[in-house]
Backbone as JSON, one array per atom type, in Angstrom:
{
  "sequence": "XXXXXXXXXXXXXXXXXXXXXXXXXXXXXXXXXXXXXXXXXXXXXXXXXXXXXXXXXXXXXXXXXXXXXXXXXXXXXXXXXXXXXXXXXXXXXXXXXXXXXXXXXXXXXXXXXXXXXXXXXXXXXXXXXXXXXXXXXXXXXXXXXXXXXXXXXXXXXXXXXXXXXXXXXXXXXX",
  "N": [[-24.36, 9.5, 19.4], [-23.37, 8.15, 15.78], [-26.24, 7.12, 14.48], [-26.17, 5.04, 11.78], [-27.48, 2.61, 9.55], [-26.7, -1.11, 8.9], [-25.88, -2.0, 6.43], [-25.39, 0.44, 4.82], [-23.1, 1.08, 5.69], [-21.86, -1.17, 5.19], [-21.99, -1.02, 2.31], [-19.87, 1.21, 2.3], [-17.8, 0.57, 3.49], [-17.21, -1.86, 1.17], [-16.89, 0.3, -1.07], [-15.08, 1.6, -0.66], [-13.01, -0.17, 0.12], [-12.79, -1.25, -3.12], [-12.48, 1.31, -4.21], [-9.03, 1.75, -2.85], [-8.19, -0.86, -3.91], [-8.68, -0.84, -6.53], [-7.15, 1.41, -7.07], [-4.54, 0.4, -6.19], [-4.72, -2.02, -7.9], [-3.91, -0.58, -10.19], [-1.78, 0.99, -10.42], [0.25, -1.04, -9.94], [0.29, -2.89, -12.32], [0.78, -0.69, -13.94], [3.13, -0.13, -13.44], [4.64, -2.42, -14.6], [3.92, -2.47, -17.26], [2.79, -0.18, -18.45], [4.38, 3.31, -19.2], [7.86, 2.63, -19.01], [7.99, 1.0, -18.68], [8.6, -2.72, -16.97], [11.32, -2.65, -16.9], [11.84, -0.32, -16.72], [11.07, 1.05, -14.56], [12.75, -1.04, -12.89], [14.64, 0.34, -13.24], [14.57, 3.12, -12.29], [13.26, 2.46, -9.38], [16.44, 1.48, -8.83], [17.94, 4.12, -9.0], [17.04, 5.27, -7.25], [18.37, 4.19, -5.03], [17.27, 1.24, -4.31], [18.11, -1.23, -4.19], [18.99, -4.86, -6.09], [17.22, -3.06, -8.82], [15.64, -4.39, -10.49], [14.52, -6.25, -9.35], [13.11, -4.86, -6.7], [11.27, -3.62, -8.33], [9.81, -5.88, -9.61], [8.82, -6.94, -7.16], [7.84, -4.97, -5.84], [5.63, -3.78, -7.34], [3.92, -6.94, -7.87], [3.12, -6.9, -5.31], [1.42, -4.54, -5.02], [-0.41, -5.5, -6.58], [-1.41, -7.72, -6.02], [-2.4, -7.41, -3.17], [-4.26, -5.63, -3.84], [-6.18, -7.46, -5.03], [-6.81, -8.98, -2.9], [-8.28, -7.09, -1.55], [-10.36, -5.66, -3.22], [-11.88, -8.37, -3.35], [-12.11, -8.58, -0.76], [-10.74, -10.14, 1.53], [-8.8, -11.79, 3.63], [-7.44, -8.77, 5.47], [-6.69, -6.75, 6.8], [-3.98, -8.12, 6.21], [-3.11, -7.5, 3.27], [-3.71, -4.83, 3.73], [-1.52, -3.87, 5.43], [0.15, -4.53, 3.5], [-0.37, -2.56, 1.4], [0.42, -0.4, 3.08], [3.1, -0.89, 3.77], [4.09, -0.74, 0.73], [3.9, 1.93, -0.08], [4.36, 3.25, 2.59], [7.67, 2.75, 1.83], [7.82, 3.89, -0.55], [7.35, 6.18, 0.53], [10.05, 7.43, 1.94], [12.06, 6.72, 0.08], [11.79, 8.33, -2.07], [9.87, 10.44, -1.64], [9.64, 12.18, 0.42], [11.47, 13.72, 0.72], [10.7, 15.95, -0.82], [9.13, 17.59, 0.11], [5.46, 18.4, 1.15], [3.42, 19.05, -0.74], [2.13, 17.14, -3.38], [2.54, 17.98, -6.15], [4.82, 19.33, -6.3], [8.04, 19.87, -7.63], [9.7, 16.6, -8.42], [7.74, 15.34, -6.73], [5.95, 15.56, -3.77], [5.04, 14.43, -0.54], [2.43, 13.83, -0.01], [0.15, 12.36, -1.18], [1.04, 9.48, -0.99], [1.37, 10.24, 1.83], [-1.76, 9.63, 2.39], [-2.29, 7.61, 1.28], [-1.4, 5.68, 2.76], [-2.58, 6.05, 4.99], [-5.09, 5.51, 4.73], [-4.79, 3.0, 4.62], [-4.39, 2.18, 7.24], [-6.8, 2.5, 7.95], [-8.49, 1.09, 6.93], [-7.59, -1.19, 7.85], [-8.47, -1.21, 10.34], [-10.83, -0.76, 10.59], [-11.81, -3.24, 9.41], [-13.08, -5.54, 6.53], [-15.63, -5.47, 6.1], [-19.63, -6.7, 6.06], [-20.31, -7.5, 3.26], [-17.95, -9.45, 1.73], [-15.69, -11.63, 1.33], [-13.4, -12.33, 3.69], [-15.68, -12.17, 5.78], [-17.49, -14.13, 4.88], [-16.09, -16.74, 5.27], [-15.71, -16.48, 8.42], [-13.74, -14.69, 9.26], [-13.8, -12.75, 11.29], [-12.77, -11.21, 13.5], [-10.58, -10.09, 12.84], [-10.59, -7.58, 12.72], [-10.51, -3.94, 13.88], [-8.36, -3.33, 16.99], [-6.47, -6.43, 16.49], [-6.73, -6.12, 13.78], [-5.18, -3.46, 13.18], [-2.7, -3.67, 14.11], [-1.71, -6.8, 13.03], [-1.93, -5.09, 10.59], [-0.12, -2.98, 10.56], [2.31, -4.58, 11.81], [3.25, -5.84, 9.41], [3.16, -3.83, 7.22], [4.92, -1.87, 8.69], [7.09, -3.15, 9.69], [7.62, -4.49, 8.11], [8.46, -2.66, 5.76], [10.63, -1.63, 7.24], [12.14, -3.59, 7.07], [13.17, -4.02, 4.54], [13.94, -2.09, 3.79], [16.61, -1.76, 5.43], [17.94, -3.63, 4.54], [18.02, -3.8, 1.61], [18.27, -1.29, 1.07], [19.99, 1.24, -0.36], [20.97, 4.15, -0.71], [22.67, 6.98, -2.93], [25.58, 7.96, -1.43], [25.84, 11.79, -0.72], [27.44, 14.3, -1.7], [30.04, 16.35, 0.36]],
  "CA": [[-23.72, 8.51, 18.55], [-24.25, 8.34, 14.67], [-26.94, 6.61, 13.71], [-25.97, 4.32, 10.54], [-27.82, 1.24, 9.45], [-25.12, -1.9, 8.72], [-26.04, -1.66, 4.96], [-25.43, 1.94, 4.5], [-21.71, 0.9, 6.57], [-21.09, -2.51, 4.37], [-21.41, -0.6, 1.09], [-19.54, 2.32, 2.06], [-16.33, -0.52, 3.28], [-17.32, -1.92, -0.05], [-16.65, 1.1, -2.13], [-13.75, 1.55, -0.14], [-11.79, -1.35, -0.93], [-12.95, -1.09, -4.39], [-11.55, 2.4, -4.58], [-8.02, 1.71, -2.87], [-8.16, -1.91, -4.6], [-8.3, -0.12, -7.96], [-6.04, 2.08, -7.17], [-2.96, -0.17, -6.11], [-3.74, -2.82, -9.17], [-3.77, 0.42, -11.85], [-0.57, 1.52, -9.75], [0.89, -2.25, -10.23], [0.02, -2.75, -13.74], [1.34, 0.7, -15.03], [4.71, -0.42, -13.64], [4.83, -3.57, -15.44], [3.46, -2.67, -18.57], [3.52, 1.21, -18.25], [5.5, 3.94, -19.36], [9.1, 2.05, -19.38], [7.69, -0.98, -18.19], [9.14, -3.05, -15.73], [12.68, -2.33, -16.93], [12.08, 0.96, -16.89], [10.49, 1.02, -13.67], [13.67, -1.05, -12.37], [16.21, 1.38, -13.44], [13.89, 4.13, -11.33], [14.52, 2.17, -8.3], [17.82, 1.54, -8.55], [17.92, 5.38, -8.92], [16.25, 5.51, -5.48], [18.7, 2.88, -3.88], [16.78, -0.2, -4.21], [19.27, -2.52, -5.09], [18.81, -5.09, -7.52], [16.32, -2.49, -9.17], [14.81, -5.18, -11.42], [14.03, -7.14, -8.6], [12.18, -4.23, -6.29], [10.14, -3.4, -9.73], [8.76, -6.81, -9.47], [7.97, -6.79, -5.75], [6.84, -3.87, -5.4], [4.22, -4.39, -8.41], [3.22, -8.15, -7.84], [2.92, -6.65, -3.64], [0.49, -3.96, -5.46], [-1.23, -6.41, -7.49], [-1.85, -9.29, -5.3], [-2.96, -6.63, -1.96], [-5.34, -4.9, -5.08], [-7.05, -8.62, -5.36], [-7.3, -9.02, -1.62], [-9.15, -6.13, -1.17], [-11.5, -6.44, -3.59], [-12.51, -9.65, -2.8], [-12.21, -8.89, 1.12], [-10.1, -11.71, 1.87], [-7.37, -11.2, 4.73], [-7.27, -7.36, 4.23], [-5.18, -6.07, 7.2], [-2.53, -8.37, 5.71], [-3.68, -6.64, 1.94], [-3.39, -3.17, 4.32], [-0.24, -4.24, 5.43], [1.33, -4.8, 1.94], [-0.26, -1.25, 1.51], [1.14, 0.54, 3.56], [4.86, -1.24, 3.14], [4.91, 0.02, -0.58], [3.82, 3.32, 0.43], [6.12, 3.89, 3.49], [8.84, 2.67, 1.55], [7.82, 5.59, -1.85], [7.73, 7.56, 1.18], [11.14, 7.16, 2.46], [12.94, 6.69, -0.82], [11.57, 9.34, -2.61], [8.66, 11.79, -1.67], [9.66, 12.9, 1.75], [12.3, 15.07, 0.47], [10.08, 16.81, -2.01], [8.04, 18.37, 0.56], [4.47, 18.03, 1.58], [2.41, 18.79, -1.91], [2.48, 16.5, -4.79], [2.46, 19.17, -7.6], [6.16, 20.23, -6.11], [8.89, 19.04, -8.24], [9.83, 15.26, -7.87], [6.37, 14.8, -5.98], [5.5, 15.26, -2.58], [4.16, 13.15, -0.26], [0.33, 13.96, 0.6], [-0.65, 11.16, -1.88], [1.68, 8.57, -0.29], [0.13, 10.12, 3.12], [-3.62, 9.56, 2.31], [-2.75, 6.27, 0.84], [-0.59, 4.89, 3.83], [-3.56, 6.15, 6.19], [-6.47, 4.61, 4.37], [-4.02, 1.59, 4.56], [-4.38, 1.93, 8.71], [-8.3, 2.73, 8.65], [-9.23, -0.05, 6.52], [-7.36, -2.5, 8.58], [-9.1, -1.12, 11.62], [-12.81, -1.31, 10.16], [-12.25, -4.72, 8.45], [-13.67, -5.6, 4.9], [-17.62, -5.5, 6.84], [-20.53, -8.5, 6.1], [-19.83, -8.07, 1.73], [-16.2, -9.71, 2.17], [-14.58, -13.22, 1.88], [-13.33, -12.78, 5.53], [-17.03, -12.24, 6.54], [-17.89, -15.41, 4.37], [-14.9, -17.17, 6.0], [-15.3, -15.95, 9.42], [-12.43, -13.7, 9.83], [-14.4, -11.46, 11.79], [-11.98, -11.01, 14.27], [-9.27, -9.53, 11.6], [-10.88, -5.97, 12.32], [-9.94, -3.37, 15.36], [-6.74, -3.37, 17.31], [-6.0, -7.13, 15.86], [-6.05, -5.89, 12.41], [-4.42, -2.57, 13.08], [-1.75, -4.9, 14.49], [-1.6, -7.09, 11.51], [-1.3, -4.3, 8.97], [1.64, -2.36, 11.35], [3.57, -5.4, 11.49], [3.46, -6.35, 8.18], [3.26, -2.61, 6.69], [5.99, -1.07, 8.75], [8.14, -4.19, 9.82], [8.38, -4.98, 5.83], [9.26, -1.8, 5.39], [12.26, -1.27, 7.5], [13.37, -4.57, 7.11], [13.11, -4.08, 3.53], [15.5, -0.72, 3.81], [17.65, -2.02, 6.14], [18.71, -4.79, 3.41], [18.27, -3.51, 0.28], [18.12, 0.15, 0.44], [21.66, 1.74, -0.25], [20.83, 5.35, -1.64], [23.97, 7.54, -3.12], [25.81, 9.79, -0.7], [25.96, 13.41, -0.93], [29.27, 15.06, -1.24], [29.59, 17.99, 1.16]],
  "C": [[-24.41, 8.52, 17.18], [-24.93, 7.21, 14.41], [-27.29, 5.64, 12.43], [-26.45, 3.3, 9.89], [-26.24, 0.36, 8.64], [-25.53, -1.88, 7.47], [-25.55, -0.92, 4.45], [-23.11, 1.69, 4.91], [-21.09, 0.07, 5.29], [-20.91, -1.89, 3.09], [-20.84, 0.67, 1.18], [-17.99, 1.64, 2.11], [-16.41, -1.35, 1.93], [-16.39, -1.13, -1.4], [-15.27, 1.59, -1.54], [-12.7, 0.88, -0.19], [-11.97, -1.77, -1.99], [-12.13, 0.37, -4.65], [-10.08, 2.0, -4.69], [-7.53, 0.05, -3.61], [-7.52, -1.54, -6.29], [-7.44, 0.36, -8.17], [-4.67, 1.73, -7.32], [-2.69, -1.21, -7.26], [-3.75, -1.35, -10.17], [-2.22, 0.64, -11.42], [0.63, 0.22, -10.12], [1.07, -2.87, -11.63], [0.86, -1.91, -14.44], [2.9, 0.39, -15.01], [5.52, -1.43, -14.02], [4.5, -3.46, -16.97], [3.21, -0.83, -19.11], [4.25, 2.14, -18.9], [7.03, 3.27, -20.0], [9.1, 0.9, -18.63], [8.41, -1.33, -17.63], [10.64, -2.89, -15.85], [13.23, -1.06, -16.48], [12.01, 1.36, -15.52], [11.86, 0.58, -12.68], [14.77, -0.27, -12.52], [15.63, 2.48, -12.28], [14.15, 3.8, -10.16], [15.79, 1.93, -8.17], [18.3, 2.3, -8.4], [17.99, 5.8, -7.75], [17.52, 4.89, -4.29], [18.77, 1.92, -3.64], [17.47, -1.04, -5.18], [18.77, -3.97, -4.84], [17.16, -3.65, -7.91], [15.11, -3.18, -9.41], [13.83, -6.04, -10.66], [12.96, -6.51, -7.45], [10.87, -4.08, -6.95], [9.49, -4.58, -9.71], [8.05, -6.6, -8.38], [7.19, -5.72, -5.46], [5.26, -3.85, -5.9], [3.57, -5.93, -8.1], [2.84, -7.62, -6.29], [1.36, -5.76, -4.21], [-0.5, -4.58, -6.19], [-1.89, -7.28, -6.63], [-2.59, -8.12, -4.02], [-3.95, -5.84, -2.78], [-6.72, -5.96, -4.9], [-7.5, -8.77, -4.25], [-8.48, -7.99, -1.34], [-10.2, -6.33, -1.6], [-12.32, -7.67, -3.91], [-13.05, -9.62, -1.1], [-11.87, -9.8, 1.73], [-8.55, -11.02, 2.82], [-6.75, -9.62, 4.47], [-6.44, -6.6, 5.14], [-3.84, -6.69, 6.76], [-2.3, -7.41, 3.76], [-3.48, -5.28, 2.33], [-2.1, -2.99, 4.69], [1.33, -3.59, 4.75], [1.08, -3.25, 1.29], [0.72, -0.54, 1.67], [2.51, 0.49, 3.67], [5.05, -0.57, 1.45], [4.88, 1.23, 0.16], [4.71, 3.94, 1.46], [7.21, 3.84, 2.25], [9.18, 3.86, -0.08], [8.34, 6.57, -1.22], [8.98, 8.38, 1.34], [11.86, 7.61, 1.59], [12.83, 7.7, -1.89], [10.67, 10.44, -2.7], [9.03, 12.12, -0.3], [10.71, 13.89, 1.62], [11.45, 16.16, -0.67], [9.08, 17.58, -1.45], [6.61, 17.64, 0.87], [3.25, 18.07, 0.01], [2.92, 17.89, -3.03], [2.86, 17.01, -6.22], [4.0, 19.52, -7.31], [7.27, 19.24, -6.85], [9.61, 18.05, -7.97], [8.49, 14.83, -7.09], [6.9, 14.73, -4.76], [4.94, 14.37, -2.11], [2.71, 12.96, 0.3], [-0.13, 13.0, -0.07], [-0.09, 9.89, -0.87], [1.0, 8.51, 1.46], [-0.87, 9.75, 3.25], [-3.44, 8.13, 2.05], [-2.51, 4.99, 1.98], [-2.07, 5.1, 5.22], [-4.51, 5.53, 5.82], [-6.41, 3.27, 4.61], [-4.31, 1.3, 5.93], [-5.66, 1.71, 9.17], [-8.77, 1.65, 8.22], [-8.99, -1.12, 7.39], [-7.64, -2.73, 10.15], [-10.4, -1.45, 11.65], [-12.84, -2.57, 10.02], [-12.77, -4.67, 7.43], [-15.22, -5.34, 4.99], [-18.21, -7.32, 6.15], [-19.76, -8.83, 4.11], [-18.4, -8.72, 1.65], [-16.24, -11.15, 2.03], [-14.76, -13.78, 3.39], [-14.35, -12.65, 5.98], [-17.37, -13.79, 6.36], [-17.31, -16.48, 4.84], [-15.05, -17.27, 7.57], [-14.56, -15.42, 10.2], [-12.9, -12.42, 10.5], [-13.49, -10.82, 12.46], [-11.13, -10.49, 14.08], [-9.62, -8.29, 12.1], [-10.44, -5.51, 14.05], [-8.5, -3.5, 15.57], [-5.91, -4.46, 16.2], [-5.63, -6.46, 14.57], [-5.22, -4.69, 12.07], [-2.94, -3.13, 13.41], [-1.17, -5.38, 13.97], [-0.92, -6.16, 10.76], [0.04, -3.59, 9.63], [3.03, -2.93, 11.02], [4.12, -5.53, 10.69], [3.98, -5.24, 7.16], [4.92, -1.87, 7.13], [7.25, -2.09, 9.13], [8.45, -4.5, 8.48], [8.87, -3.93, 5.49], [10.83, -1.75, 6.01], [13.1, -2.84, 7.56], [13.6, -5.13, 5.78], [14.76, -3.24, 2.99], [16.28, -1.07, 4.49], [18.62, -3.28, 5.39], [19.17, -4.57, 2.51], [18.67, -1.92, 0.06], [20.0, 1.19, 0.45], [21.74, 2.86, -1.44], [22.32, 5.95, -1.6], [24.09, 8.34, -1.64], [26.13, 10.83, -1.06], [26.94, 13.49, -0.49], [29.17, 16.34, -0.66], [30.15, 19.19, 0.58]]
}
């Protein structure tokens, strides 16, 4: 068995939901303020399917924003892994799973969307560790099955009952 002291553990779940933290508010941000900013951003989904556009482009971004803050704080983080992994499935779905497996392939693949949706499953299996909110809190109990649990529900039940509402991509003429 490895060997680890809980120090060496707490700042490695640390730098870990500081990484994917960072990642989903820069990701939430850019599409509010961004490129073609949140208008722009809603015309892109609507592109996709996601009908009202304007109205995905928020959610999706305030879902990325607000599960960004959770994290790095460590405050309820399989529901923060959750909200993860629901954007991410739903990129998946609506637009990187036809583009193949690398990202570099035209329209983008989905190996980013993969890595991000899995980090989304591991974190909410570890828990946030002792540096955390929910430690400070006593949400110990959030981590393991429970929180793999948590983030599933929330992650893949929001997803398909996201697409099963809103999502109404063109059809292909044969």
């Amino acid at each position: 068995m490895l060997n680890v002291n809980d120090q060496a553990v707490d700042l490695a779940l640390l730098a870990f939901r500081l990484l994917l933290g960072g990642v989903f508010m820069a990701h939430g941000v850019n599409h509010i303020i961004g490129g073609g900013k949140i208008s722009g951003t809603g015309k892109w989904f609507e592109s996709l399917g996601m009908k009202p556009g304007w109205f995905h482009a928020w959610t999706a971004s305030i879902t990325e924003i607000v599960a960004a803050v959770l994290l790095v704080v460590g405050l309820a983080v399989p529901l923060a892994c959750g909200m993860i992994i629901g954007v991410m499935l739903v990129a998946w779905i609506t637009n990187h799973r036809k583009n193949g497996f690398f990202t570099f392939r035209p329209g983008e693949g989905w190996e980013y969307v993969m890595v991000l949706t899995v980090c989304g499953f591991i974190l909410a299996i570890l828990g946030a560790g002792q540096w955390s909110l929910d430690n400070a809190l006593g949400f110990t109990k959030l981590n393991g099955w429970i929180g793999l649990v948590v983030a599933a529900v929330v992650g893949i039940g929001g997803t398909f009952g996201l697409l099963g509402v809103f999502w109404r991509p063109e059809k292909k003429s044969a």
